[in-house]
DSSP file (Angstrom, degrees, kcal/mol; ACC not computed):
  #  RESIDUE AA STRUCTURE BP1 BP2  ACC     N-H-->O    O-->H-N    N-H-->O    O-->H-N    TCO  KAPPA ALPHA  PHI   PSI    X-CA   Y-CA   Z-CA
    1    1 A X    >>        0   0    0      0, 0.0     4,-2.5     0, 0.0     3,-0.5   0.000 360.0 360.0 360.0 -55.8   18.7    6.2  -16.9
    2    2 A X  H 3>  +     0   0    0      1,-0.3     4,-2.2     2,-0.2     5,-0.4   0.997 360.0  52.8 -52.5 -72.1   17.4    4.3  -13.6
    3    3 A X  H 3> S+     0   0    0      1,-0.2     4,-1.1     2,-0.2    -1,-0.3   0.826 113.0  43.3 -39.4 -34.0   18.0    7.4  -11.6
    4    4 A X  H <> S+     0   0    0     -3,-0.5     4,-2.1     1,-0.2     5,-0.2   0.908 114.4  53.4 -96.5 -41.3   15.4    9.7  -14.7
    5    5 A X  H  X S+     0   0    0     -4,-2.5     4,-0.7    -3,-0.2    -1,-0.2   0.764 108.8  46.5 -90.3  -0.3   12.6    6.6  -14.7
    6    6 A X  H >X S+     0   0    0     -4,-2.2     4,-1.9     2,-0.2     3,-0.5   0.815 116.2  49.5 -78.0 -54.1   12.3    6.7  -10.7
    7    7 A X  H 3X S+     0   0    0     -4,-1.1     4,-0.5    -5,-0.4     3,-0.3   0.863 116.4  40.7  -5.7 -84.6   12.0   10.6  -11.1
    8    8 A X  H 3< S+     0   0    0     -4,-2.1    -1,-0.2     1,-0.2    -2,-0.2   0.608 112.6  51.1 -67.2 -25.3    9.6   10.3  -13.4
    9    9 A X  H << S+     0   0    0     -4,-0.7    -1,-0.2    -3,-0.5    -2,-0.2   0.729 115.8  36.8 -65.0 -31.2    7.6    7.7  -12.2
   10   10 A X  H >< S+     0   0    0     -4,-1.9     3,-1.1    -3,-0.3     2,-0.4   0.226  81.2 126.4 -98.3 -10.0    7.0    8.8   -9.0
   11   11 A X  T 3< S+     0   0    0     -4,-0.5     3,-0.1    -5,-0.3    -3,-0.1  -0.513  83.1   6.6 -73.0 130.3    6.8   12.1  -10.2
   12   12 A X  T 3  S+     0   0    0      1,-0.4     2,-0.3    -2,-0.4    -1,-0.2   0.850  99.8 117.0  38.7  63.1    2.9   13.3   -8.6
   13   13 A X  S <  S-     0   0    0     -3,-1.1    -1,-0.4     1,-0.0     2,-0.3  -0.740  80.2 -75.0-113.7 171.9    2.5   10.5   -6.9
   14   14 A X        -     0   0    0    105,-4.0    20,-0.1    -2,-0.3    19,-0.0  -0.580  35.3-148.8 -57.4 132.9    2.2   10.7   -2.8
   15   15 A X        +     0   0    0     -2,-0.3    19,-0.9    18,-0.1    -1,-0.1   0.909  61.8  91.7 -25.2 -68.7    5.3   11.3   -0.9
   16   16 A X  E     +a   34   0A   0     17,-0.2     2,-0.3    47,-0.1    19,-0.2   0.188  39.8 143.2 -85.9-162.4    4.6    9.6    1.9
   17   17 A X  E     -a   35   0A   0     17,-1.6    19,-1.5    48,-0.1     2,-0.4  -0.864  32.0-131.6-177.1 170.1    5.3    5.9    3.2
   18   18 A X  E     -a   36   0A   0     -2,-0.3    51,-1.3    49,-0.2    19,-0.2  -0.907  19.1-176.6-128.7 147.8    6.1    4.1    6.1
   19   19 A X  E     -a   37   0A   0     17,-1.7    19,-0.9    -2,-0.4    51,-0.2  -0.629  47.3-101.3-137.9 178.2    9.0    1.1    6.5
   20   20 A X  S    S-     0   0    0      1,-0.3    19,-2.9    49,-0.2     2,-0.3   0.856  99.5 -14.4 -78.6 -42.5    9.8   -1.0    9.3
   21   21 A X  S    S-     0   0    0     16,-0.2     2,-3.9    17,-0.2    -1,-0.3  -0.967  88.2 -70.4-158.1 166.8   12.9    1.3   10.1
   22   22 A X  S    S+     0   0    0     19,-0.6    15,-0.1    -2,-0.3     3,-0.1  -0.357  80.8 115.8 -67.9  59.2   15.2    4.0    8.4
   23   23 A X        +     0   0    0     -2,-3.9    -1,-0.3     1,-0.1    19,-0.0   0.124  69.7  61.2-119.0  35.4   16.9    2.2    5.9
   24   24 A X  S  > S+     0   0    0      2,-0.1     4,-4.3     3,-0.0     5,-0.5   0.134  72.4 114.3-137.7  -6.8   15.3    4.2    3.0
   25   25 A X  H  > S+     0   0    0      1,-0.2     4,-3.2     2,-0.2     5,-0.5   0.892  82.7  33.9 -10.0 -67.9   16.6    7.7    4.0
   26   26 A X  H  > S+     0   0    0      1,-0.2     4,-3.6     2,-0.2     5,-0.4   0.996 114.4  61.1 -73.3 -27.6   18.7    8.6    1.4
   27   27 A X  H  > S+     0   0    0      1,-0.3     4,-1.4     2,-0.2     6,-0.3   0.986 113.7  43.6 -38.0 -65.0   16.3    6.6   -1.1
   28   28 A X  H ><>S+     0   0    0     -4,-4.3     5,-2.0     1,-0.3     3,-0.6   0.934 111.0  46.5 -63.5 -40.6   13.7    9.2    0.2
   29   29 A X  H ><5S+     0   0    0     -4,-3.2     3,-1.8    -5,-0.5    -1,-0.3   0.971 112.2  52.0 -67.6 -38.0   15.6   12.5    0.2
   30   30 A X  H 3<5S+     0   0    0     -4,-3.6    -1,-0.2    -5,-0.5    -2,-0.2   0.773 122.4  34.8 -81.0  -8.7   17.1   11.9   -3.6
   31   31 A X  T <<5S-     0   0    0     -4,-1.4    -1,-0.3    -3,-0.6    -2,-0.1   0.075 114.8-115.1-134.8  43.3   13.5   11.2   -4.8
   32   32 A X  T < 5 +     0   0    0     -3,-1.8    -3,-0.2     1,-0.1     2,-0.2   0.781  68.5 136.8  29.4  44.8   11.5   13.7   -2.5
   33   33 A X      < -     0   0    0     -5,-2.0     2,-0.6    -6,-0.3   -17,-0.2  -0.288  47.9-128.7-100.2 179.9    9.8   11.2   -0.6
   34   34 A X  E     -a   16   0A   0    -19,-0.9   -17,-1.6    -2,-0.2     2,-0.7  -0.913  12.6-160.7-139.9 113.1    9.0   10.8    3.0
   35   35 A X  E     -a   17   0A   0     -2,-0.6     2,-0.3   -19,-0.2   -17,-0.2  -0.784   7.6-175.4-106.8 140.1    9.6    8.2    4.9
   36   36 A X  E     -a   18   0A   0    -19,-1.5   -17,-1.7    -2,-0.7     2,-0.3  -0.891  19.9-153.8-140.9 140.1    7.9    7.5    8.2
   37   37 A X  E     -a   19   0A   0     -2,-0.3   -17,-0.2     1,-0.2   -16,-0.2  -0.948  23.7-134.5-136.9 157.1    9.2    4.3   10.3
   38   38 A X  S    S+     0   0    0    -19,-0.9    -1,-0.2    -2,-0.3     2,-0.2   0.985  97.4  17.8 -65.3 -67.2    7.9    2.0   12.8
   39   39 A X  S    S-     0   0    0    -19,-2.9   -17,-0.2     1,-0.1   -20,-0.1  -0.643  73.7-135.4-109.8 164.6   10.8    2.1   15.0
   40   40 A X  S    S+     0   0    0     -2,-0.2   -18,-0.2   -19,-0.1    -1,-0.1   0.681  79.0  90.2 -99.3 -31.2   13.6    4.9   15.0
   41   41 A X  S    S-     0   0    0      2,-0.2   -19,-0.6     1,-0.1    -2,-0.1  -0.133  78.2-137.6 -59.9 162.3   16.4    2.8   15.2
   42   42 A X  S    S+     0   0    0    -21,-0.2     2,-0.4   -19,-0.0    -1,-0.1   0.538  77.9 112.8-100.4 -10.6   17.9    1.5   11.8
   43   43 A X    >   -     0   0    0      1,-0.2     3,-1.0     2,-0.1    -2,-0.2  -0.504  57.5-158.6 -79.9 121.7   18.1   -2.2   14.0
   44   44 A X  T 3  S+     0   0    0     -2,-0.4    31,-0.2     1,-0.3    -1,-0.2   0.553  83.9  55.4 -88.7  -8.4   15.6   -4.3   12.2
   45   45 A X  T 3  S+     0   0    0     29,-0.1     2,-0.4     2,-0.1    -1,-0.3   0.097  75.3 120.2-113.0  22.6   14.9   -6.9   15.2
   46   46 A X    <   -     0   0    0     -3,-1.0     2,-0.6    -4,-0.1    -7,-0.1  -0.724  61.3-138.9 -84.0 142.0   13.9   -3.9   17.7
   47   47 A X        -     0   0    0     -2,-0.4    -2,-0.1     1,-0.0    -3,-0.0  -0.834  21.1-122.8-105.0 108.7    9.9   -4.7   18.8
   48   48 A X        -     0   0    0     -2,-0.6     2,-0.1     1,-0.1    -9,-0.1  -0.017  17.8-112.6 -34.3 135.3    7.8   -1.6   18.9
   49   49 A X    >>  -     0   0    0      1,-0.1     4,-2.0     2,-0.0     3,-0.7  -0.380  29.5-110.0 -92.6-177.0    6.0   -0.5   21.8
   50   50 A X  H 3> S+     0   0    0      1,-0.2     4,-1.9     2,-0.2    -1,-0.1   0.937 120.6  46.0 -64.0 -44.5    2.0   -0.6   21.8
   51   51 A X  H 3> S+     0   0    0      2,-0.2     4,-2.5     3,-0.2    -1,-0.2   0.758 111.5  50.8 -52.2 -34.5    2.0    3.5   21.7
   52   52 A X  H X> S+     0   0    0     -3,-0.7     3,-2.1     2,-0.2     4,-1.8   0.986 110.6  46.0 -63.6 -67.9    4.6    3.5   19.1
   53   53 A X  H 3X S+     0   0    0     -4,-2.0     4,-3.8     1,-0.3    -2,-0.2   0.843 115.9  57.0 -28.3 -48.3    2.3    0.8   16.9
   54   54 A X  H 3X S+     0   0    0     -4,-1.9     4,-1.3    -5,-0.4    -1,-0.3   0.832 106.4  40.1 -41.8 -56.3   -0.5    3.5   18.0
   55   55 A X  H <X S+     0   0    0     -4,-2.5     4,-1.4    -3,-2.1    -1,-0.2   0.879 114.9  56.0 -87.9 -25.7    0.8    6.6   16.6
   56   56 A X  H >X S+     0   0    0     -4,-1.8     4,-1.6     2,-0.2     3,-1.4   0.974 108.4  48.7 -53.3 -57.4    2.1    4.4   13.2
   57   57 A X  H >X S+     0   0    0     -4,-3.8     3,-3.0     1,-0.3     4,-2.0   0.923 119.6  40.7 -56.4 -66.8   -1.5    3.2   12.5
   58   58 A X  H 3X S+     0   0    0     -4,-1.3     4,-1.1     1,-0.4    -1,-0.3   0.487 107.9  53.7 -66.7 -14.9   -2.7    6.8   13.0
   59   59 A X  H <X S+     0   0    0     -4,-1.4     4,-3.6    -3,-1.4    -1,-0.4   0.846 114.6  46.7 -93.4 -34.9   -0.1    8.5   11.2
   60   60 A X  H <X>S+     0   0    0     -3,-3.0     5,-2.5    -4,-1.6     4,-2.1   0.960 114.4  47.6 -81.2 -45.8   -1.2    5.9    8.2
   61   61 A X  H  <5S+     0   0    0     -4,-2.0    -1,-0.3     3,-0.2    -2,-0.2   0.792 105.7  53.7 -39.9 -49.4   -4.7    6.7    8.8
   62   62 A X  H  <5S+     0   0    0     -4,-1.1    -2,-0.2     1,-0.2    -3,-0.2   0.924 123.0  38.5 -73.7 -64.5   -4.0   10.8    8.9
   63   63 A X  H  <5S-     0   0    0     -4,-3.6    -2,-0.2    -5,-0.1    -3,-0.2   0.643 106.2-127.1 -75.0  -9.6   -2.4    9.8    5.3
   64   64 A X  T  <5 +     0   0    0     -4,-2.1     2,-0.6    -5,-0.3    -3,-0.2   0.938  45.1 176.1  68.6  51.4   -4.7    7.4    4.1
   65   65 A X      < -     0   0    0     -5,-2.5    -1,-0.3    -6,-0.2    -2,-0.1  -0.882  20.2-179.6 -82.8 113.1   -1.8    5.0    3.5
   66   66 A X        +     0   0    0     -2,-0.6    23,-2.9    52,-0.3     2,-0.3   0.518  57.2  66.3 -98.2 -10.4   -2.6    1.6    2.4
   67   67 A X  E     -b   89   0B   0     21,-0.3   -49,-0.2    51,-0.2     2,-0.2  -0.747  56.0-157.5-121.1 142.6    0.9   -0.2    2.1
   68   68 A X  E     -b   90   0B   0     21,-0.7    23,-0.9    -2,-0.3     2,-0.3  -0.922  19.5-142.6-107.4  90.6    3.2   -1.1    4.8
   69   69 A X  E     +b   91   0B   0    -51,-1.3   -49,-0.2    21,-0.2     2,-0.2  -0.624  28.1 168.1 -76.3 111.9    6.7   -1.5    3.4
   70   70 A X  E     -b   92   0B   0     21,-0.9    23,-1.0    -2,-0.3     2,-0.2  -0.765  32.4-105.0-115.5 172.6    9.1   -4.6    5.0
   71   71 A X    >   -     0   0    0     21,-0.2     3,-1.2    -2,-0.2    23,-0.1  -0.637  23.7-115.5-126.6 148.6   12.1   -6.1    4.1
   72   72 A X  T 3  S+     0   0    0      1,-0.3     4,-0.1    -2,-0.2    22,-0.0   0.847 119.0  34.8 -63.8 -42.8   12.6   -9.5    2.6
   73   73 A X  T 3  S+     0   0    0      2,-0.1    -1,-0.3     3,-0.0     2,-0.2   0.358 102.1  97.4-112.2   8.7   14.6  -10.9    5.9
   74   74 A X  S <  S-     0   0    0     -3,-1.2     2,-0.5     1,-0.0    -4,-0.1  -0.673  84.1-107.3 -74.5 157.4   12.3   -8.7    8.6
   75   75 A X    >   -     0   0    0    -31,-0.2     3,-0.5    -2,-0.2     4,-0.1  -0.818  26.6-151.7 -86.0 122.0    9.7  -10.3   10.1
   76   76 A X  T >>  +     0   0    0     -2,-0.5     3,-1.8     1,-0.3     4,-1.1   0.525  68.4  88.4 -90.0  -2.7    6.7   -9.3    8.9
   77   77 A X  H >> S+     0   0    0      2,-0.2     4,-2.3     1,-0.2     3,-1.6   0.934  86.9  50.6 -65.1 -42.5    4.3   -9.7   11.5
   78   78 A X  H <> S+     0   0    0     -3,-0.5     4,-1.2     1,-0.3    -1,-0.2   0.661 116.7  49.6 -72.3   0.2    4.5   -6.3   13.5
   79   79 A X  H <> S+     0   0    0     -3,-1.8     4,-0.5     3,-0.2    -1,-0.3   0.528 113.6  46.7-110.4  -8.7    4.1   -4.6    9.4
   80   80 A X  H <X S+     0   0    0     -3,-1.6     4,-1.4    -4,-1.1    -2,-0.2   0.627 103.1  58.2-102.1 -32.3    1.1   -7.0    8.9
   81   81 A X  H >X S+     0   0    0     -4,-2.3     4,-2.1    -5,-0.3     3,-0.9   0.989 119.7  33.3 -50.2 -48.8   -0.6   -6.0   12.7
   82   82 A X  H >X S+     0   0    0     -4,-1.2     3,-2.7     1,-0.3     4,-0.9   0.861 113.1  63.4 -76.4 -72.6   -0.7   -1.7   11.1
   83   83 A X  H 3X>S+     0   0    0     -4,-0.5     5,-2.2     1,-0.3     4,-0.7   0.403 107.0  36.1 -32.5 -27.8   -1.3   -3.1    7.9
   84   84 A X  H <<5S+     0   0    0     -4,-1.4    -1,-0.3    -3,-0.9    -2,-0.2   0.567 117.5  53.1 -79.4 -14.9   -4.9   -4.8    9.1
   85   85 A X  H <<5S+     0   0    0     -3,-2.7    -2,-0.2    -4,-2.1    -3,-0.1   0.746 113.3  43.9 -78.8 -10.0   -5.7   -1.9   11.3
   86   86 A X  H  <5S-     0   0    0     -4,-0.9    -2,-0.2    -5,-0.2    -3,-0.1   0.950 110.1-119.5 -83.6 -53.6   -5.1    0.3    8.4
   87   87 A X  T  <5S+     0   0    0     -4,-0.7    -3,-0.2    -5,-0.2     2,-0.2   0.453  80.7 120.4  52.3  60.5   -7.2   -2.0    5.4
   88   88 A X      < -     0   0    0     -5,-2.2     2,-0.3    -6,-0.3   -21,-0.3  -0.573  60.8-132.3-137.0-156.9   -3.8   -2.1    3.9
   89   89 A X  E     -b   67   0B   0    -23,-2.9   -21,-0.7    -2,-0.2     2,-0.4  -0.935  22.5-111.6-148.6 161.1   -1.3   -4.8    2.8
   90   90 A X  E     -b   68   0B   0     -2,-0.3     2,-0.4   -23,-0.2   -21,-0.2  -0.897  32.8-174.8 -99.9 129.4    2.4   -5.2    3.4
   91   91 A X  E     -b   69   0B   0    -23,-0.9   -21,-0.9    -2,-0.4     2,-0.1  -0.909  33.0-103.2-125.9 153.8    4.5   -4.9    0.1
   92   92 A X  E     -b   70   0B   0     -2,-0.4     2,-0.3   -23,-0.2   -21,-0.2  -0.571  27.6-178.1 -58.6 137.5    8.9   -5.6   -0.1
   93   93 A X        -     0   0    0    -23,-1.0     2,-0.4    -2,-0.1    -1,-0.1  -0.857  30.9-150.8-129.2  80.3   10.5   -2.2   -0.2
   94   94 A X        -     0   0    0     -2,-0.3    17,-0.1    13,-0.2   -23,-0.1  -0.307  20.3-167.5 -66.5 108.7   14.5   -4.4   -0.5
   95   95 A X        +     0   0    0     -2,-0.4    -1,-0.1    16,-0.0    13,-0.0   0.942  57.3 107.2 -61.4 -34.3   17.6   -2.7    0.8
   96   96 A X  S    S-     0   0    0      1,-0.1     3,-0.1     2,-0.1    -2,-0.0   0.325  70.4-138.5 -58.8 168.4   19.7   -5.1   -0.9
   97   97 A X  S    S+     0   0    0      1,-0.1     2,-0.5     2,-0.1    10,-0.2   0.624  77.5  59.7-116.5  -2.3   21.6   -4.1   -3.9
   98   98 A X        -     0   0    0      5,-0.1     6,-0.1     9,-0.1    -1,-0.1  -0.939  68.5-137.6-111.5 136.5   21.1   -7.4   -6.3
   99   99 A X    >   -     0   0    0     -2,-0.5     3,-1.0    -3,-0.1     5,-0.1  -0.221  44.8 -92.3 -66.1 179.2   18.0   -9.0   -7.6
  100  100 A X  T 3  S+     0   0    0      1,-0.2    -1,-0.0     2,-0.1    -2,-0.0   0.885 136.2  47.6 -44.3 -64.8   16.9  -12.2   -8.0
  101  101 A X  T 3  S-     0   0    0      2,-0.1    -1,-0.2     1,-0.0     3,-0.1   0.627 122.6-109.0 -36.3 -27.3   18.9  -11.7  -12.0
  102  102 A X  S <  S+     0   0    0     -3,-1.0     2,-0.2     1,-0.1    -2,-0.1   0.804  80.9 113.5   9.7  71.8   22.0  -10.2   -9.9
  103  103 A X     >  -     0   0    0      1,-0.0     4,-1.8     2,-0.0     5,-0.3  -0.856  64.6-146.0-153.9 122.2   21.7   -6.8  -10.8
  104  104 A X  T  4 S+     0   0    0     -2,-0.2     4,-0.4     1,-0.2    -6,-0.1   0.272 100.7  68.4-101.8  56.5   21.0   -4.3   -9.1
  105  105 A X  T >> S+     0   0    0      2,-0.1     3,-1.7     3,-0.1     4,-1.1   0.888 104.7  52.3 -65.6 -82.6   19.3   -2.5  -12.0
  106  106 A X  H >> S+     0   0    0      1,-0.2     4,-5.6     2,-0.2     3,-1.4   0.800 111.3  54.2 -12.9 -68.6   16.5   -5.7  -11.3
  107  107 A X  H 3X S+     0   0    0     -4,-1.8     4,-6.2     1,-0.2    -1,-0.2   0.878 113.8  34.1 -42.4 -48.2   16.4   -4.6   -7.6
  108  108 A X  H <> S+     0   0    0     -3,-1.7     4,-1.5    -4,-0.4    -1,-0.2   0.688 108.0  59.6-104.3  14.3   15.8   -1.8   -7.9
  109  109 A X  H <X S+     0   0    0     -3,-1.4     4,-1.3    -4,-1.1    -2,-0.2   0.927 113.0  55.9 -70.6 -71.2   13.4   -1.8  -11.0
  110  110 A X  H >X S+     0   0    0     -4,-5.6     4,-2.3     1,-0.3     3,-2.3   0.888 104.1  42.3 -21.6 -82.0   11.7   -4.1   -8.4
  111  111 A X  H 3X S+     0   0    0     -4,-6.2     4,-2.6     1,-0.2    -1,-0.3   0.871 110.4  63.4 -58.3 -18.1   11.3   -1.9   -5.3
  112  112 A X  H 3X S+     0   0    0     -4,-1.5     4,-0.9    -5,-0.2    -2,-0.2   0.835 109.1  44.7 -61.5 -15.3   10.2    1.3   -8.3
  113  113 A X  H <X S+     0   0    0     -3,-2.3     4,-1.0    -4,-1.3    -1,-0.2   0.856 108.8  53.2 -86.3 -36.8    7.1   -1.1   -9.0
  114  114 A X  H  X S+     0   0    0     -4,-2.3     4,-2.1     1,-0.3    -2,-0.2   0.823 112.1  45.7 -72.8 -33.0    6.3   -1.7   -5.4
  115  115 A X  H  X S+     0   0    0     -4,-2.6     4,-1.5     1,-0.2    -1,-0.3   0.769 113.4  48.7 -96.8  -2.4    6.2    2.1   -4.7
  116  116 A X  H  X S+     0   0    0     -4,-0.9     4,-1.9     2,-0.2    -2,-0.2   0.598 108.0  53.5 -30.0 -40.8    4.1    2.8   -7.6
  117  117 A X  H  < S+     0   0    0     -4,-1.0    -2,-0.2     1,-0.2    -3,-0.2   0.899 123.7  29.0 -89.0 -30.6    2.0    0.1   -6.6
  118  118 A X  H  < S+     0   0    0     -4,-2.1   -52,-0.3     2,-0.1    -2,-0.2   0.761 126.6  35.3 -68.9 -37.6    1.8    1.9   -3.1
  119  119 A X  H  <        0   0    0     -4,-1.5  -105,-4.0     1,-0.1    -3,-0.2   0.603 360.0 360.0 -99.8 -19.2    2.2    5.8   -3.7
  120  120 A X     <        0   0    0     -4,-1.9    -3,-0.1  -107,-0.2    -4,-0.1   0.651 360.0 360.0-107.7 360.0    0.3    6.4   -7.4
């Protein structure tokens, strides 16, 4: 049921989107999405270098990406820097597997609204 309303929700919407780091992989292959990261490492406390920041702004720019996706216990400032050279905003995209209810129906109910609010 979860698995048919992200499908279908997300179905012809944009692909892509960008997170802090690669912890949305498989998230992105099962739901043909594309994921683009600030840093290449899956280690969430690595600090980008200024060229890296450089080619993220432009890659968001080249897609006309308005959302920056971070994670509840990253620090959000280097997703808030591309997010004001873009005109964009930073929204939660949560690895975690419980909500706020503990379920992680909730969770992930959550992040399907957040890439809706970003991709359609």
């Amino acid at each position: 049921l979860l698995d048919s309303k992200i499908h279908n929700e997300l179905s012809g919407c944009n692909h892509d989107f960008i997170a802090f780091h690669r912890a949305f992989s498989y998230f992105a292959d099962e739901y043909d999405l594309t994921q683009h990261t600030i840093i290449s490492s899956s280690a969430s406390h690595v600090e980008p270098t200024a060229m890296t920041l450089e080619n993220v702004i432009n890659k968001a720019k080249q897609l006309d990406l308005k959302v920056i996706f971070t994670e509840e216990m990253a620090d959000p400032k280097t997703s808030q820097v591309i997010a004001n050279e873009i005109g964009g905003k930073i929204l939660i995209l949560s690895p975690l597997e419980i909500g706020d209810d503990g379920t992680y129906i909730s969770k992930m109910t959550e992040n399907l609204n957040h890439l809706k609010e970003a991709l359609c």
